[in-house]
Residue frames as qw, qx, qy, qz and C-alpha x, y, z in Angstrom:
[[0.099, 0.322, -0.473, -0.814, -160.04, 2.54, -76.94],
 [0.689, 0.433, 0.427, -0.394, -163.01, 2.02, -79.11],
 [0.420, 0.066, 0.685, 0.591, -163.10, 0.37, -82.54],
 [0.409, 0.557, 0.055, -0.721, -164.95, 2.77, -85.23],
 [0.719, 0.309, 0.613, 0.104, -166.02, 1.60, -88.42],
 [0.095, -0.236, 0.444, 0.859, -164.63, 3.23, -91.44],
 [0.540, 0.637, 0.504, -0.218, -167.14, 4.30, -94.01],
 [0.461, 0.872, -0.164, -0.016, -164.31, 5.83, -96.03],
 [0.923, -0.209, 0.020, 0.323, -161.48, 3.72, -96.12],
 [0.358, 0.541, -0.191, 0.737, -159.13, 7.06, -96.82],
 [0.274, -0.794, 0.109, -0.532, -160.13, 8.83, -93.67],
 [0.506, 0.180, -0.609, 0.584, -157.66, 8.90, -90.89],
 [0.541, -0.772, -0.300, -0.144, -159.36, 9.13, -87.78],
 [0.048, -0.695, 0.339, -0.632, -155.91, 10.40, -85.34],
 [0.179, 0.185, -0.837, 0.484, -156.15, 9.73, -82.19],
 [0.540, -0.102, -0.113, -0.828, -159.93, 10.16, -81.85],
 [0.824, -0.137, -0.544, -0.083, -160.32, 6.04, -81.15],
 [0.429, 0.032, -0.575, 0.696, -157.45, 6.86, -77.94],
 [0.177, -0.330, 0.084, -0.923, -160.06, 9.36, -76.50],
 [0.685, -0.409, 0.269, -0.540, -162.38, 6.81, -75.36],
 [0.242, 0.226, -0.909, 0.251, -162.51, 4.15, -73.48],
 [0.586, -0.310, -0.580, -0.473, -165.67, 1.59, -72.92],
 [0.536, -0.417, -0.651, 0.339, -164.51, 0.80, -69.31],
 [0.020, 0.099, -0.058, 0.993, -164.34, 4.68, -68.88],
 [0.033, 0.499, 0.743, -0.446, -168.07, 5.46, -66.96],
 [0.140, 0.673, 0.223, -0.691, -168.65, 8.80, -68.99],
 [0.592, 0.692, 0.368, -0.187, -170.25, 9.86, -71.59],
 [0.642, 0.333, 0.146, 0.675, -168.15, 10.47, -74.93],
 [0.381, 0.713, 0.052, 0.587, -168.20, 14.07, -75.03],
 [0.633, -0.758, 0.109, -0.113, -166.99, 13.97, -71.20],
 [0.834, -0.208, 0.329, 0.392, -164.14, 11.83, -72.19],
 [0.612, 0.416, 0.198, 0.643, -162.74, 13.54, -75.37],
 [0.059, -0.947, 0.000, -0.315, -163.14, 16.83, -73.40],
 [0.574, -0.782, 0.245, 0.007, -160.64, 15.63, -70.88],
 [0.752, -0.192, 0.478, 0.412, -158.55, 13.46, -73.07],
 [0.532, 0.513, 0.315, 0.596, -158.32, 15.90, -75.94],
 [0.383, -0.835, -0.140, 0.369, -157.29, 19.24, -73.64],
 [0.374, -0.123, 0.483, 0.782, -153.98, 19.45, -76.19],
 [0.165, 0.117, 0.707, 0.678, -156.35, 20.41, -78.89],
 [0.230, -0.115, 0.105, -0.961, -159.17, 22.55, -76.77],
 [0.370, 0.175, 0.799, -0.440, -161.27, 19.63, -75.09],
 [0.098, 0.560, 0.815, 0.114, -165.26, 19.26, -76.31],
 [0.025, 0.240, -0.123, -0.963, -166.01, 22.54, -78.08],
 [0.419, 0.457, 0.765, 0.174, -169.76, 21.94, -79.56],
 [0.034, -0.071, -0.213, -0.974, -170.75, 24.55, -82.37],
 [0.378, 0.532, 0.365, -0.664, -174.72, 25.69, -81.90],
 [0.489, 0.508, -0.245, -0.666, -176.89, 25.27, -85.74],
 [0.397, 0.301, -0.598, -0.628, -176.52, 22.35, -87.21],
 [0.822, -0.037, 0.199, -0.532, -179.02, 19.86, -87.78],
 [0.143, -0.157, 0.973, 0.088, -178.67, 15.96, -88.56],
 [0.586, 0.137, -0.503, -0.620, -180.57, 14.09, -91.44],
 [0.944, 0.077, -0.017, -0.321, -182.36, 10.60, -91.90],
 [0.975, 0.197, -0.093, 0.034, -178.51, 9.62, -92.97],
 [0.780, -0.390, -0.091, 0.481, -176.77, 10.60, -90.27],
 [0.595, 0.303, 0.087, 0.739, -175.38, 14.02, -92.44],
 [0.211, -0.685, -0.363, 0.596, -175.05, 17.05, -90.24],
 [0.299, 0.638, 0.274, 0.655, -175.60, 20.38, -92.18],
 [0.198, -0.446, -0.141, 0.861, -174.72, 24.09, -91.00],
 [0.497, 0.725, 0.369, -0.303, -177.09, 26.59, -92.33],
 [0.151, 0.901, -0.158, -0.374, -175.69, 27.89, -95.54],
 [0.287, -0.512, 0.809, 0.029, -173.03, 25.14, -95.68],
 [0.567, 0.341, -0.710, -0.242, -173.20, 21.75, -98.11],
 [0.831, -0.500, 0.155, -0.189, -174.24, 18.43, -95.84],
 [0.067, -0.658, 0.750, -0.026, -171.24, 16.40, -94.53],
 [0.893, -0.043, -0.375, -0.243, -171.77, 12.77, -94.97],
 [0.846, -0.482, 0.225, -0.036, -170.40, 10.23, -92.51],
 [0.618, 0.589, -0.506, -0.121, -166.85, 8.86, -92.64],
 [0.228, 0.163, -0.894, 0.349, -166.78, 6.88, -89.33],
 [0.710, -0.455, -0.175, -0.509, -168.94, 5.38, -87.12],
 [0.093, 0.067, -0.847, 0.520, -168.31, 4.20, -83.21],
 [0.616, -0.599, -0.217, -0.462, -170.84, 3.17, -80.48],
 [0.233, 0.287, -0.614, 0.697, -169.94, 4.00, -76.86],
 [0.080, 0.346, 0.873, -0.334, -172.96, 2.11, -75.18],
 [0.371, 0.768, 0.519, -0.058, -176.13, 3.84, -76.16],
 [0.105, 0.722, -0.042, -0.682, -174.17, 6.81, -77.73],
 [0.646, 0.673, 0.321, 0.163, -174.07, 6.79, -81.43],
 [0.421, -0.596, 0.301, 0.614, -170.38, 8.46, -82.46],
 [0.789, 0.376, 0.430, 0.228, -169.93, 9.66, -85.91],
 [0.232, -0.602, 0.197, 0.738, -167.36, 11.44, -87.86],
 [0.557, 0.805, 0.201, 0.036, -168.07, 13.30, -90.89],
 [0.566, 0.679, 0.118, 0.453, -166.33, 15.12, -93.57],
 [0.122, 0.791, -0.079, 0.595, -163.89, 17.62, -92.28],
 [0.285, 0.094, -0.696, 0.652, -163.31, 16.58, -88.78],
 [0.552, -0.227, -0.042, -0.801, -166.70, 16.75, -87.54],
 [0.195, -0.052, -0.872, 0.447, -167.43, 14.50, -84.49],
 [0.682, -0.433, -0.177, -0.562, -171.71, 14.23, -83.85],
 [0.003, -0.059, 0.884, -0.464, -172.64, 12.57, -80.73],
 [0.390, -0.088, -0.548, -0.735, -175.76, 11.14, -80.89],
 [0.154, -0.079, 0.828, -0.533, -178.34, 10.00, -78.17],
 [0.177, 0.317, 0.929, 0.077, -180.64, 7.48, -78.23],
 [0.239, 0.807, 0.336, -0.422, -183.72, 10.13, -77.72],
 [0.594, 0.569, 0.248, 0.512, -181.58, 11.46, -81.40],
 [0.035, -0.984, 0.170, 0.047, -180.75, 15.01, -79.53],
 [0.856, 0.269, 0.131, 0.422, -177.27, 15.28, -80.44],
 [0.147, -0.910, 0.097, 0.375, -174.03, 17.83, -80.38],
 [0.871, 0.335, 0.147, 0.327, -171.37, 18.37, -83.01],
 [0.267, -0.873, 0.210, 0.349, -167.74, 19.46, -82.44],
 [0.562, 0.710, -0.420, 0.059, -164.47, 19.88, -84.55],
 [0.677, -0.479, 0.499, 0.251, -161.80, 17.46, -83.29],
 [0.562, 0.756, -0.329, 0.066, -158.51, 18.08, -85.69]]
């Protein structure tokens, strides 16, 4: 299990810390696909982009700000507003699913 930093000390992260695991070899969104199967694995949505401060926007759509933060060796983990899970690689390319 990884430790995540809160950035909102209301937000309940779930089981989302039980998904990975540093001695685990694969990449987060390899691990939360296999260890979140109950709840339709690593689903990423296509569109949205990611600011200077980490807030992912959908076109049309208000940005989300961060409300956790993890690192899972070079990946950059962060959960936003709504249950919104970026994954973030060094090189910044990046995917963002819904994990409820």
């Amino acid at each position: 299990m990884i430790e995540f930093m809160k950035l909102d000390p209301k937000v309940d992260l779930g089981l989302l810390p039980e998904f990975l695991d540093p001695n685990d070899p694969r990449p987060a969104k390899e691990q939360i696909d296999s260890n979140y199967s109950h709840g339709g694995g690593w689903r990423p949505l296509k569109g949205f982009e990611i600011n200077s401060q980490n807030r992912i926007v959908y076109p049309g759509d208000p940005p989300l700000r961060p409300v956790a933060v993890a690192k899972l060796r070079k990946e950059l983990i962060i959960v936003h507003e709504m249950d919104w899970v970026a994954i973030i690689q060094p090189d910044r390319s990046f995917e963002v699913a819904r994990i409820d």
